[in-house]
ZAMAR-163126 format. One record per residue (C-alpha): residue in one letter; x, y, z. Coordinates in steps of 0.02 Angstrom, whole numbers, padded with zeros to 5 digits, always signed. Layout:
AXYZ ...
end
This chain:
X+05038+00923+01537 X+04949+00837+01411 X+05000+00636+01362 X+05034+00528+01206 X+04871+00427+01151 X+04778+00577+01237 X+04635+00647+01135 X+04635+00832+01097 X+04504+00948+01024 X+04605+01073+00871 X+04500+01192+00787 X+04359+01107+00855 X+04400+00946+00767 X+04456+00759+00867 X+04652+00737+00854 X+04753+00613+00940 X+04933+00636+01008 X+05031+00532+00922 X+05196+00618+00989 X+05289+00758+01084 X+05429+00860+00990 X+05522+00965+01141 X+05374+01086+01181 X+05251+01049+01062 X+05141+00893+01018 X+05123+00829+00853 X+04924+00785+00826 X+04830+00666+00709 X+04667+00708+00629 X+04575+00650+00482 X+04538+00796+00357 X+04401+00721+00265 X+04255+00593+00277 X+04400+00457+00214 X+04471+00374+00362 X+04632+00364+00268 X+04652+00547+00237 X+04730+00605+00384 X+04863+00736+00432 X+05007+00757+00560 X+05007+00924+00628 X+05135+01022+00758 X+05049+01116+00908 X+05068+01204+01053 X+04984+01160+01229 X+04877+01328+01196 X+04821+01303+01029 X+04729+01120+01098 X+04606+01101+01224 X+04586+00936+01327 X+04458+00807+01302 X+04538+00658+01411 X+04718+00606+01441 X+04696+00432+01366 X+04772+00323+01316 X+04666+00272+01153 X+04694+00151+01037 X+04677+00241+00873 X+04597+00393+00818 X+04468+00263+00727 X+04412+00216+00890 X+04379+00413+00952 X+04295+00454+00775 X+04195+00293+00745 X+04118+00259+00912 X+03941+00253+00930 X+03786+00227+01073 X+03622+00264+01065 X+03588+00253+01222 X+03662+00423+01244 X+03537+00565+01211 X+03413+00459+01337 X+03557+00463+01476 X+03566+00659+01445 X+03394+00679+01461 X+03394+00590+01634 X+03567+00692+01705 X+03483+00844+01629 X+03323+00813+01748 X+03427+00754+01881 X+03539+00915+01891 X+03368+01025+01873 X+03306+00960+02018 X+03464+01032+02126 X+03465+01214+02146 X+03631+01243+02158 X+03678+01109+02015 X+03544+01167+01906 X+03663+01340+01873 X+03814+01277+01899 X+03923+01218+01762 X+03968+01047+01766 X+04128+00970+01676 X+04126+00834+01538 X+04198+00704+01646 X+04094+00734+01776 X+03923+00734+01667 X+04010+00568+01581 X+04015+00462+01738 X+03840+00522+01792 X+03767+00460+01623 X+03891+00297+01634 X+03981+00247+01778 X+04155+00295+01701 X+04226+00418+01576 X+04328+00328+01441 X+04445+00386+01321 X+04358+00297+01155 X+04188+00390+01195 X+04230+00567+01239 X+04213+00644+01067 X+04065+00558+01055 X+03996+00637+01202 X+04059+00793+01173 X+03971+00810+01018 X+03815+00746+01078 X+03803+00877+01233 X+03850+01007+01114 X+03708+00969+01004 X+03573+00931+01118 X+03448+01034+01179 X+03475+01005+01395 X+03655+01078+01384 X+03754+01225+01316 X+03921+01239+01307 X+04005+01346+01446 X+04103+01462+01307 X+04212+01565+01451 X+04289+01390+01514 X+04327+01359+01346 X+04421+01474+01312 X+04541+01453+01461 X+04544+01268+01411 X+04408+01174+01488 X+04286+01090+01446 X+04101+01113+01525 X+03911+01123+01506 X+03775+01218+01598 X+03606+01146+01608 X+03492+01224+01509 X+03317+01307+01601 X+03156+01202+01534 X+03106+01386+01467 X+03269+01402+01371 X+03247+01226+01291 X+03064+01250+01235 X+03144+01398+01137 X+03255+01291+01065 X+03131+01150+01003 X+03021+01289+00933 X+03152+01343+00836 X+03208+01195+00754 X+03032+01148+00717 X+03031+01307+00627 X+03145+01268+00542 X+03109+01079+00474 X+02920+01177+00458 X+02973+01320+00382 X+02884+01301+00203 X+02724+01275+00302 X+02718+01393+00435 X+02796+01541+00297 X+02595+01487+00198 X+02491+01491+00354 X+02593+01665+00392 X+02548+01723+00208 X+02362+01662+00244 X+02344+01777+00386 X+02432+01918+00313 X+02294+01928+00166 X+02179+01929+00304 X+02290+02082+00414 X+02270+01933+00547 X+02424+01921+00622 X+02502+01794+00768 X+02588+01946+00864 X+02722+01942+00922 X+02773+01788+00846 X+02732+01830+00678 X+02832+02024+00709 X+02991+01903+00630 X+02918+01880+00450 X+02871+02076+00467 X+03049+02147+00454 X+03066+02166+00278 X+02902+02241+00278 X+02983+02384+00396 X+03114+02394+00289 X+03014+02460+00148 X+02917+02579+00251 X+03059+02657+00322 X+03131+02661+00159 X+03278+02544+00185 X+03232+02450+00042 X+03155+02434-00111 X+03042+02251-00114 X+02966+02139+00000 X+02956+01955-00026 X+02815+01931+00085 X+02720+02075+00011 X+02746+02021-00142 X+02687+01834-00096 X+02522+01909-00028 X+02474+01989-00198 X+02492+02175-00117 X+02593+02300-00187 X+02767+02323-00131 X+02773+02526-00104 X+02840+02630+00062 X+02645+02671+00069 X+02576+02508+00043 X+02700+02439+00188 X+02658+02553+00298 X+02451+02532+00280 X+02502+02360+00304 X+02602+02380+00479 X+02448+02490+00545 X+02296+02361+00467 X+02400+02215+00567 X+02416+02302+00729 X+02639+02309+00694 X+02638+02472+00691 X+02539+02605+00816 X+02458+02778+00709 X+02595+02859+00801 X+02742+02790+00726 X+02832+02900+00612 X+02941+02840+00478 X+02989+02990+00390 X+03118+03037+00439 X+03214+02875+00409 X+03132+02870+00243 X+03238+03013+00193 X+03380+02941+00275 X+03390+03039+00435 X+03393+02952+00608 X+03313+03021+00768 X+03482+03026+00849 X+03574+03197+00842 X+03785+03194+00776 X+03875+03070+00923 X+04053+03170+00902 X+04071+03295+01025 X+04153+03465+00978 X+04322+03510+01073 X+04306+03639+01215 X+04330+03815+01136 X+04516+03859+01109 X+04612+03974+01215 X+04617+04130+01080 X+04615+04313+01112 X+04435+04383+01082 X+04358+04582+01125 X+04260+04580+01261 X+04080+04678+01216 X+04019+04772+01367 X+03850+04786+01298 X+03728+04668+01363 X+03651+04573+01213 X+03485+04482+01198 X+03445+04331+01123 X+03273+04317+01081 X+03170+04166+00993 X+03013+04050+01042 X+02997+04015+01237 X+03029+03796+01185 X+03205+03848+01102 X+03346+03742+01171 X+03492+03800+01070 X+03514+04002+01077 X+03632+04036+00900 X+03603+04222+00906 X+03599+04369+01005 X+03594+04563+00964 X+03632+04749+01039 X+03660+04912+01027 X+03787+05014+01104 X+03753+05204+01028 X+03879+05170+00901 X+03863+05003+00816 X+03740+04865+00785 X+03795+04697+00855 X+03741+04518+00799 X+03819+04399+00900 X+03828+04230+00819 X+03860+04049+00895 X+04060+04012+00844 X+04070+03836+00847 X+04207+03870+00677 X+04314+03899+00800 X+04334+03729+00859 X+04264+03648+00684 X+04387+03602+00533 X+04349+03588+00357 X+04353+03411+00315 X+04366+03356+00492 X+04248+03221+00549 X+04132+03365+00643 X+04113+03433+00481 X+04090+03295+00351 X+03945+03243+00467 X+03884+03411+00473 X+03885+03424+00290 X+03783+03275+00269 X+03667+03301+00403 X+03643+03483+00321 X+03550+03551+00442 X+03450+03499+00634 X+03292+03416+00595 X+03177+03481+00684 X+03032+03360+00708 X+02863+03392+00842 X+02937+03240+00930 X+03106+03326+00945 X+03256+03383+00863 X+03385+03280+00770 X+03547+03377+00780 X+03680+03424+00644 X+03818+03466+00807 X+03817+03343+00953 X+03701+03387+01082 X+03838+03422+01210 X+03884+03554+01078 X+03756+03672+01143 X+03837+03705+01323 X+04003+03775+01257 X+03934+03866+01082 X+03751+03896+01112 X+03728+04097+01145 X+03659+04136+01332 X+03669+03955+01433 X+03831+04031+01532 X+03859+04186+01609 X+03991+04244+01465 X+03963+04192+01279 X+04091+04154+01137 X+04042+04213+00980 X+04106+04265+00803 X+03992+04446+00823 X+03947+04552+00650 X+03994+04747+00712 X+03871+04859+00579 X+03867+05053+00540 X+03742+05125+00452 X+03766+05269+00308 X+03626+05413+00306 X+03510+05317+00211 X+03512+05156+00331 X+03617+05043+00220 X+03771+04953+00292 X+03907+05067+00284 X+04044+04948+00363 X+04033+04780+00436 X+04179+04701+00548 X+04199+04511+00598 X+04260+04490+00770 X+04274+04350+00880 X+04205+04408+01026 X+04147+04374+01235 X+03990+04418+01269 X+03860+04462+01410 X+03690+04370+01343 X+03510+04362+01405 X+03385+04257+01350 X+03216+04333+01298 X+03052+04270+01214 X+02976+04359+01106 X+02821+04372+01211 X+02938+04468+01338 X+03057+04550+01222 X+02889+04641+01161 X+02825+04678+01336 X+03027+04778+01333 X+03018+04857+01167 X+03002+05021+01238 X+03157+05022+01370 X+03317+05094+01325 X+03401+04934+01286 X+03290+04883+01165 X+03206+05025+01073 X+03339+05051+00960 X+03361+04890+00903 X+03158+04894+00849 X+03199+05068+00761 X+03324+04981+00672 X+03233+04842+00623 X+03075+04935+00553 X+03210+05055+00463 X+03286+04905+00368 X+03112+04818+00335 X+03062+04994+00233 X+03235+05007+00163 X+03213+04805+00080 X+03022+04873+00038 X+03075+05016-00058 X+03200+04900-00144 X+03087+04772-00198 X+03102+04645-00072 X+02933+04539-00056 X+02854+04459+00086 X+02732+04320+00134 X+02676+04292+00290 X+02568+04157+00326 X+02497+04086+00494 X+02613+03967+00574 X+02590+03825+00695 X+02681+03729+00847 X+02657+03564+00851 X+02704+03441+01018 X+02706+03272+01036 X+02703+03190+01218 X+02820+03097+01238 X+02746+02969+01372 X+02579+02970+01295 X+02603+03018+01105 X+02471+03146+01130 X+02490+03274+00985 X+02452+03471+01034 X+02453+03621+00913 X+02452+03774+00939 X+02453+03919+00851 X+02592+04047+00875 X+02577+04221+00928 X+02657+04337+00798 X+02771+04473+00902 X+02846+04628+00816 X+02991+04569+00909 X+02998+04412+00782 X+02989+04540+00654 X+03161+04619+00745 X+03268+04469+00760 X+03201+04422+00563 X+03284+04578+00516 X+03426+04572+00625 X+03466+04405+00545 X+03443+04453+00373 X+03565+04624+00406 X+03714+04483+00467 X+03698+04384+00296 X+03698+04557+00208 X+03821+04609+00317 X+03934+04433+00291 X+03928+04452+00092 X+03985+04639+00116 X+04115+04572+00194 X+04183+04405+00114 X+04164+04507-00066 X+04250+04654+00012 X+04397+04536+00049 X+04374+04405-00105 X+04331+04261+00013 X+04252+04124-00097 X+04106+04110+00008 X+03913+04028+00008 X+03806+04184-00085 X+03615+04158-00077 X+03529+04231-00209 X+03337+04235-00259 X+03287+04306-00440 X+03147+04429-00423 X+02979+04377-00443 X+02836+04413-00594 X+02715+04453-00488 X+02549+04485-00572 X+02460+04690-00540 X+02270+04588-00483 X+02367+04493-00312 X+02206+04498-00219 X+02202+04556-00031 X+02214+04444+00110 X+02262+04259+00142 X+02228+04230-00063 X+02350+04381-00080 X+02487+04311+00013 X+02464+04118-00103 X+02438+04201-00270 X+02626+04296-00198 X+02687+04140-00120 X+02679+04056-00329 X+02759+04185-00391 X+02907+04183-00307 X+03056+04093-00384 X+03178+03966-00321 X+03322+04005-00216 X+03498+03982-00273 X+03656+03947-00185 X+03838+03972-00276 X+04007+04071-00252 X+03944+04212-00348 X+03855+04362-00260 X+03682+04393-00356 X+03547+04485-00288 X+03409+04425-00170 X+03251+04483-00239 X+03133+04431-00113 X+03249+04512+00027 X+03290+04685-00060 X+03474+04652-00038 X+03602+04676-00192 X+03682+04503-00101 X+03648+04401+00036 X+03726+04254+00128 X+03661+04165+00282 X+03778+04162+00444 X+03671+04142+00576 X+03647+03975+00640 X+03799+03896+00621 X+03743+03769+00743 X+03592+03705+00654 X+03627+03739+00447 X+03793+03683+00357 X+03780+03802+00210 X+03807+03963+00396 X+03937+03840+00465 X+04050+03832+00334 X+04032+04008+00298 X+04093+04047+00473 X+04248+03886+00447 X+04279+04036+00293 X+04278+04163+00402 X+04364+04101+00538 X+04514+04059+00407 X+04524+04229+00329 X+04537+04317+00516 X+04666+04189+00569 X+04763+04179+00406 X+04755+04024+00368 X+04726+03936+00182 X+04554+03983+00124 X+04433+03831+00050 X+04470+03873-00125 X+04309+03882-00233 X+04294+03715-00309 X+04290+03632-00151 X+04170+03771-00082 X+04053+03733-00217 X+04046+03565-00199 X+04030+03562-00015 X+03883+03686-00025 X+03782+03574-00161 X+03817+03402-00019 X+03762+03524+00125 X+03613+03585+00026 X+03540+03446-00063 X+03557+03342+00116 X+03466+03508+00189 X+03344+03490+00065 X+03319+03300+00111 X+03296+03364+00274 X+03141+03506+00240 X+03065+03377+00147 X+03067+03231+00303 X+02999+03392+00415 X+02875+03426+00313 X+02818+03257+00308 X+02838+03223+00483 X+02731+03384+00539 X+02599+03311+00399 X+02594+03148+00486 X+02569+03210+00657 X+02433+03343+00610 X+02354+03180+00556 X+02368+03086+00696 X+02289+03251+00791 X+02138+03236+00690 X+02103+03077+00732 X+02135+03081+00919 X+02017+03230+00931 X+01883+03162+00784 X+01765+03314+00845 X+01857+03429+00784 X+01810+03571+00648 X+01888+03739+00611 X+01868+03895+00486 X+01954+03857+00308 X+01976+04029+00219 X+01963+04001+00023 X+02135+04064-00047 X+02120+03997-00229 X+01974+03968-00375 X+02000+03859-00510 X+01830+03826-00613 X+01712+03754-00502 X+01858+03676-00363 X+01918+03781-00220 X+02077+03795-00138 X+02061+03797+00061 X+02187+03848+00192 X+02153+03792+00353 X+02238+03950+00479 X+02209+03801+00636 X+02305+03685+00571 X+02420+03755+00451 X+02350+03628+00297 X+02278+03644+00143 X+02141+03568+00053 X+02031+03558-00109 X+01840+03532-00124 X+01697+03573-00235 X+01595+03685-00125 X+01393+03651-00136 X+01377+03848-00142 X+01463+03978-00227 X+01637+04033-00111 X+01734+04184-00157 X+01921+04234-00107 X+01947+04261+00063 X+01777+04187+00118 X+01791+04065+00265 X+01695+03891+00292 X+01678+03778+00437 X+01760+03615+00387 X+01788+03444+00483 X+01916+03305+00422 X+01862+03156+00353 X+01954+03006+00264 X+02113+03047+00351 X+02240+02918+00263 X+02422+02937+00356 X+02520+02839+00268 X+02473+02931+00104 X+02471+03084+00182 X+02295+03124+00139 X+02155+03203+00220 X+01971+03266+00160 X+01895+03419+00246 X+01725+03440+00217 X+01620+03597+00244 X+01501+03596+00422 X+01352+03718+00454 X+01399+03840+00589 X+01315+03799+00746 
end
């Protein structure tokens, strides 16, 4: 129960009680730095919290009071507490510190102490008492105060210390870690989260992503092995945080065929799977549409994601990772999918494709061992299938480059970069065609049934009659081919050999398949269709953020190629020349998966191959020199 004449602390300010009106108490407090201006105020017992019960003369006397002798006598209870164990932790209360320091605790000189242990450097203020009321401080460790002092010289230094930081930043000598604090905005601009850099700009240097990130490697910030890529295109590391529901409770045909789902032996999410069963052609597809909305949070994120990025560090997810143990194909003994049912006419064209939500009996292949099986009953027919369809898109003009392709891992304890590069299987070749039969298979169907739907089209290429043979053969093809489109209007795929196309097939990794299947899944259940306005404009978000995405992979398999080369600076490799323009050559580099230009000493011809080494390797331009090295 608190007194008359007892002093009070109100939004942190000194009042005195002046007077008690039933349950409340009417305060006094001055309200500027003019000792007349003061106001009465009504409060409750909760809204106040206790700094002694008084009695005190006059609020003057609690506001004016004044001892310099205090911040010594702190200094010595400080030391004194330290030296206890058990005190040296323990809160103590304001009284209780008061009469160590003086003898007594009176009523005219608790605001003044108050103020003085809250701004001193022994105590802090124990904030959980406070908040029930008390009032107490908690010695502070010698450790904690030195942390303290160093900050508020800092801060009365700050004009001086901000030069000498400059000074060593010219020289990329830096004070680490304290001087990591002033390097912030220069990770910013690195990572792409902004545009300048005062302290850059203050050394003289250049204030570009690039520039900041030479900087963070010549100062020792930033390790070769840090890759900011991905942020810079404004992707995170982290895959999507909202969980999908569990699958809902829906009828579905159960497919007594056992299908297989086949891909690289490092694949962690399984989207498709594929069989035969003498009558029809099945492509079982992940159905997480059946638990995604349009316009629900799951897929807004999905749609700006775009797609997974898949980095040599790991993948960044468009669907939760927990996603993958109720929609990824093969990870339980019985699959749900949304599963493409296909017959053929005579000539090997789709005659009829179905969409049917399905359970299904999966097993997981790789390739290496799906091609060890190409001869056994289960799977011969789906490889006579697949090399039917591949002549079929041949005959109709469908184009293909294939060029080596790499794997690239980083360890993840050690940041040790390994690539490798991958085996080509004809069984690759299968599931390729497999895939591209569903998206035929899907725009069959959604123009069959005048589904506004994502069409992929590709217009066919001038391709010129000298395309020489080999790897140049498969470049001079690979700049002839034109740029894909994406709209609501079916248009032919050139490059495929399919009068129209649409891709369905990895709903869990690319926007532009999931909302096909969110399409899909509304024109089996009934429900409204997304009309074609909003389709279009939710395929242009989904693929320009896909784009985004290609372009931070890209990058971020550049960078750690890079790093490779200089954790293994012996290494050298065959180049084969793929392109001649006057006296400069193009090189492509089979090993690695890069390209290069050099003026050769001696004259090189298409399709010759040269021994090169890397030299200048620049990472955070993204540049590298190879140079040509006599055979040994």
């Amino acid at each position: 129960m608190l007194q008359k004449n007892g002093v009070v602390l109100y939004k942190n300010q000194c009042a005195l009680i002046i007077g008690i009106d039933g349950e409340k108490y009417v305060i006094s407090m001055r309200v500027s730095s003019e000792k007349t201006q003061r106001v009465e105020v009504k409060v409750r017992e909760k809204d106040v919290v206790a700094l002694h019960p008084g009695p005190v003369a006059n609020l003057e006397a609690l506001l004016d009071f004044f001892d310099n002798a205090i911040p010594t006598q702190i200094a010595e209870v400080h030391e004194l507490l330290l030296s206890d164990e058990v005190a040296a932790h323990a809160p103590s209360a304001l009284s209780e510190l008061a009469e160590l320091m003086r003898s007594s605790f009176k009523a005219e000189e608790s605001y003044a102490l108050y103020c003085a242990l809250c701004a001193c450097n022994e105590f802090a203020l124990d904030d959980a008492a406070f908040k029930t009321g008390a009032i107490a401080f908690v010695p502070r460790s010698a450790e904690e105060m030195a942390t303290l002092q160093q900050k508020k010289y800092e801060k009365e230094h700050a004009g001086e210390l901000r030069a000498a930081f400059i000074k060593r930043l010219k020289q990329k000598k830096l004070d680490l870690p304290q001087d990591s604090s002033y390097m912030t905005e220069v990770e910013s601009l690195a990572l792409g989260q902004t545009e300048k850099s005062k302290v850059m700009a203050e050394a003289g240097i250049a204030q570009t992503p690039e520039k900041a990130h030479k900087l963070l490697l010549d100062t020792g910030m930033w390790r070769i092995t840090r890759n900011p890529f991905p942020m810079r295109y404004g992707f995170s590391f982290a895959s999507a945080k909202e969980g999908l529901p569990p699958p809902p409770d829906e009828a579905r045909l159960s497919v007594e065929s056992v299908a297989y789902a086949i891909d690289n032996a490092w694949s962690s999410d399984p989207d498709d799977a594929v069989s035969w069963d003498g009558t029809y052609l099945w492509i079982h597809i992940a159905d997480p549409a059946s638990a995604v909305m349009p316009e629900s949070s799951i897929d807004k994120t999905a749609r700006a994601r775009g797609t997974t990025l898949y980095l040599p560090e790991g993948a960044s997810r468009m669907l939760a990772e927990t996603s993958l143990a109720d929609y990824a194909l093969g990870l339980t003994e019985k699959s749900r999918a949304l599963s493409f049912r296909m017959q053929f006419d005579e000539k090997g064209a789709i005659g009829d494709c179905a969409v049917i939500p399905t359970i299904v009996n999966v097993k997981r292949l790789t390739y290496k061992e799906a091609d060890e099986k190409k001869e056994s009953s289960e799977l011969a027919p789906l490889f006579e299938i697949a090399r039917r369809n591949e002549a079929r898109r041949k005959k109709a003009g469908a184009v293909a480059v294939d060029l080596p392709e790499v794997h690239i891992t980083v360890d993840e304890a050690t940041k040790k970069v390994s690539i490798e590069r991958e085996v080509h299987y004809e069984s690759a070749n299968m599931v390729r065609e497999m895939m591209l039969l569903a998206g035929e298979g899907a725009a069959h169907f959604a123009f069959k049934n005048n589904i506004p739907f994502p069409y992929v089209s590709q217009e066919a290429p001038d391709i010129p009659k000298d395309i020489p043979t080999g790897l140049a053969g498969d470049f001079k093809l690979l700049k002839c081919m034109r740029k894909r489109s994406v709209g609501i209007t079916p248009a032919p795929h050139a490059a495929i050999g399919a009068a129209m196309y649409s891709q369905v097939t990895s709903p869990l990794r690319r926007y532009g398949d999931l909302i096909a299947h969110e399409q899909l899944r509304a024109f089996l259940a009934n429900r409204p269709l997304i009309d074609k306005d909003d389709m279009l404009m939710r395929i242009s978000e989904g693929d320009a953020a896909s784009v985004a995405a290609r372009k931070a992979a890209r990058a971020s398999e550049t960078h750690w190629k890079l790093v490779y080369l200089l954790q293994n600076p012996e290494w050298y490799g065959d180049a084969v020349c793929v392109d001649k323009k006057d006296r400069q050559v193009q090189l492509y580099i089979p090993l690695l998966d890069m390209q290069s230009f050099i003026v050769p000493r001696q004259d090189v011809q298409l399709n010759d191959v040269l021994t090169v080494r890397s030299a200048c390797i620049d990472i955070p331009n993204q540049k590298v020199n190879f140079v040509p090295v006599e055979r040994g």
